[in-house]
N, C-alpha and C positions, 0 to 999 in steps of 0.2 A: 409264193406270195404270202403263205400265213407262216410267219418268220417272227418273233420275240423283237420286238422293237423298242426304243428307249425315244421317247417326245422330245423332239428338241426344244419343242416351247414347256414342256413342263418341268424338262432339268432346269433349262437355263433361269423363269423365273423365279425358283428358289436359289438360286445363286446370290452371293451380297452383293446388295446396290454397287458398290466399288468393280463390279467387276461389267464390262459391257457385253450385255447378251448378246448371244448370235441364233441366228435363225436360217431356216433353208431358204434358198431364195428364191424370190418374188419372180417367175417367168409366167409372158401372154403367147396364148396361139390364138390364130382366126381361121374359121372357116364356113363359108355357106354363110354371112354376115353376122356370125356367133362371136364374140371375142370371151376368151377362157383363160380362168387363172388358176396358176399350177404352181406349187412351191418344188421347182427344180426337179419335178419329176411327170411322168404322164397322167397322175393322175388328177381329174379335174374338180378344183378348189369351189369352181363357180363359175358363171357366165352372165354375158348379157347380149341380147339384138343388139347391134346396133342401131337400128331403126327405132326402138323399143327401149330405154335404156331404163323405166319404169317400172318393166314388165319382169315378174320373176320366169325367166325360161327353162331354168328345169323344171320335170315334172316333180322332183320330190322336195323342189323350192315354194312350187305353188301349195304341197300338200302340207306343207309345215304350216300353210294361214289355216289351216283344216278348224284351228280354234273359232274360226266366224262361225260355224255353224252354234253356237252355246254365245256367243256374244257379240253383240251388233253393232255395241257401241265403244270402244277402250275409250280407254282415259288414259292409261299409260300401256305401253307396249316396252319391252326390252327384247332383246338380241345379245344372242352372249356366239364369238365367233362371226367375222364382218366379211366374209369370204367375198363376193364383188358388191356388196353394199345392198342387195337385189331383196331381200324382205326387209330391209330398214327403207330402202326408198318407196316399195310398194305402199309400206304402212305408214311413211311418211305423205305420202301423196294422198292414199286411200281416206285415210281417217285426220283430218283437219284436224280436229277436234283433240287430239291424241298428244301425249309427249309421250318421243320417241327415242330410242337409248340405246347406242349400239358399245358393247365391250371386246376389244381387241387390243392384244398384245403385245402383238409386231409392228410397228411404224412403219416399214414400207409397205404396208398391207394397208393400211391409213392411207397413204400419200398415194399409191396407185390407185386405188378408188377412186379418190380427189381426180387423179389428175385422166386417167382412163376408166373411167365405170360411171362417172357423172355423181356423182356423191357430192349432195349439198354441203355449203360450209352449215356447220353449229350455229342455231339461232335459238328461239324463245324456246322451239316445240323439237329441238334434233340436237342430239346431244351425243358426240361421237367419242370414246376415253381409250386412250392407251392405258390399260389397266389388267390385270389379269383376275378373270372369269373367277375365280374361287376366292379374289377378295372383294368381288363385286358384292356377291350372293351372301358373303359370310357379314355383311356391313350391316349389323342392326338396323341402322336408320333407313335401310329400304325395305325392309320386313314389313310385310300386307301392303305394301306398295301401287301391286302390280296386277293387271288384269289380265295378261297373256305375258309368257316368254317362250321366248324362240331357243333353242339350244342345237348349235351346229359345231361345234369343236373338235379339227379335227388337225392334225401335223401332214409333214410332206405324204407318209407312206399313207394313209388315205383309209387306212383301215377298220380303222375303229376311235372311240372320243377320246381322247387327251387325259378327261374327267368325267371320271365312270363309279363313283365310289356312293354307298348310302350315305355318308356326311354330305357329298357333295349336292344331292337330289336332295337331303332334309333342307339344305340349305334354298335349294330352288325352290321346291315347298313353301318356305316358308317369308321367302318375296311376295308369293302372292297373296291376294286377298282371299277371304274364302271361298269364292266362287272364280277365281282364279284358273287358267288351266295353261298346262306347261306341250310344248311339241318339241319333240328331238331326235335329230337324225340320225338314224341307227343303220349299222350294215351286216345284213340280214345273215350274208354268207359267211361270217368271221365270229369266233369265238367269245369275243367281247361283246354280241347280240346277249345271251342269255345273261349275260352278268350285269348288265343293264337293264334289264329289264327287271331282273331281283333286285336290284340295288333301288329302282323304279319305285316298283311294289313294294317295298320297307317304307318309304316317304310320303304317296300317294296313296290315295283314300279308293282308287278305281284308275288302270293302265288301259290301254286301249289301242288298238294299231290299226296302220293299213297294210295293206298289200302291198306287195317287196314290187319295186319299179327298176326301170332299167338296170345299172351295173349293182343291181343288189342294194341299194337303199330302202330303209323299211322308215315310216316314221311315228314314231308314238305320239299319243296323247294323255298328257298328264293330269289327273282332276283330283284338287287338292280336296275338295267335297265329292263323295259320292253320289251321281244320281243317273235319275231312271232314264234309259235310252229310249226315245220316244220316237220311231222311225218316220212317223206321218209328221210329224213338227217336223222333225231335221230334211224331211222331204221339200218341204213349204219352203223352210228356210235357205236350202241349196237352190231350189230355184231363184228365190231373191238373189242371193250371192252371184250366181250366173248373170243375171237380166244388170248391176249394177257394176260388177265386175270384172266379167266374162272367164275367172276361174271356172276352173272345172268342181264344181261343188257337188254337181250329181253325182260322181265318181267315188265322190270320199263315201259317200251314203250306201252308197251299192258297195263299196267297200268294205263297211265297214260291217256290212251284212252279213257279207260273203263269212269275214274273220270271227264274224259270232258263229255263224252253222255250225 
């Protein structure tokens, strides 16, 4: 499994306009009432209940919202990486109040959402772009924009992000505002963990993690300001998140515990 791999989303969008990108392709499995997206291989892309089609179901889907514990309110959320839609709808549902911004590169990853994963059309506060993720970030005009980003970027072979580079994190950095905090999903058992996490810490004022969950996803948190971890607040606050939510926000706290000892 740890093989030197070449992105096929990252070759092809530097490729010239004139040429049409290709991508691995778009396959669903179900089972147990989970439906899961896979880019043409087993490994799984993202999911939803179908009962649930709100609810983010993985566990390291819900730990990416880990940012509510420091912010209560967004006013802008982004998503870079639309895997089955599942933290763009949660945060589109959750926080009214919010505009919401999801960047993805692949068109049938757009259109299978839409049409399997229940992904709202683009209105006032949801804003979905075929665009790629590093000229999202590098766009002046959303610089201090952004009160949370989400970062899940990953290709078929499942292993590691797409975009893992310090320009690329300065560039996340520097979306948001200063109190701003970034989560991104990381795989703990793959050699592209620690290089992320440098490339993290070059851009980031304070990195922060939880504990590695099921097939090895680890997910960090980014804080473009430094500040004090205050266990008895973020206690308080994981309980509210629970009671309004029903995330697991205790977990991230004891979590995050644990990863300081």
């Amino acid at each position: 499994m740890l093989i030197k791999r070449k992105s096929i989303e990252k070759e092809e969008s530097s490729r010239p306009a004139t040429r049409k990108p290709k991508y691995a392709p778009v396959t669903l499995s179900e089972q147990d009432g989970v439906r899961y997206l896979h880019f043409g291989t087993e490994w799984v892309q993202g999911a939803m209940r179908i009962r649930k089609p709100d609810w983010p179901e993985l566990e390291y889907a819900q730990q990416m919202m880990a940012w509510m514990l420091w912010i209560a309110a967004p006013q802008r959320i982004a998503q870079l990486g639309l895997g089955t839609a599942a933290l763009t709808k949660f945060c589109y549902k959750q926080f009214p109040q919010a505009e919401v911004t999801a960047v993805e590169l692949n068109p049938s990853v757009i259109a299978i959402c839409a049409s399997m994963f229940k992904l709202p059309e683009n209105d006032a506060r949801l804003q979905v772009l075929e665009m790629d993720a590093l000229d999202f970030v590098g766009d002046a005009e959303r610089h201090g924009t952004l009160d949370a980003l989400q970062v899940d970027l990953y290709d078929a072979t499942a292993r590691g992000p797409v975009l893992d580079t310090p320009d690329f994190y300065k560039a996340c950095a520097a979306c948001l505002n200063d109190d701003g905090i970034m989560t991104v999903n990381l795989f703990g058992d793959h050699p592209s963990y620690a290089k992320n996490l440098k490339a993290m810490k070059f851009a980031f004022d304070e990195v922060l993690c939880l504990p590695q969950v099921h097939d090895g996803n680890v997910v960090a948190i980014a804080f473009k300001r430094g500040r004090q971890v205050d266990y008895e607040a973020l206690t308080a606050r994981a309980a509210q998140i629970v009671a309004e939510t029903k995330l697991p926000a205790k977990s991230w706290v004891k979590g995050l515990k644990q990863q300081q000892s």
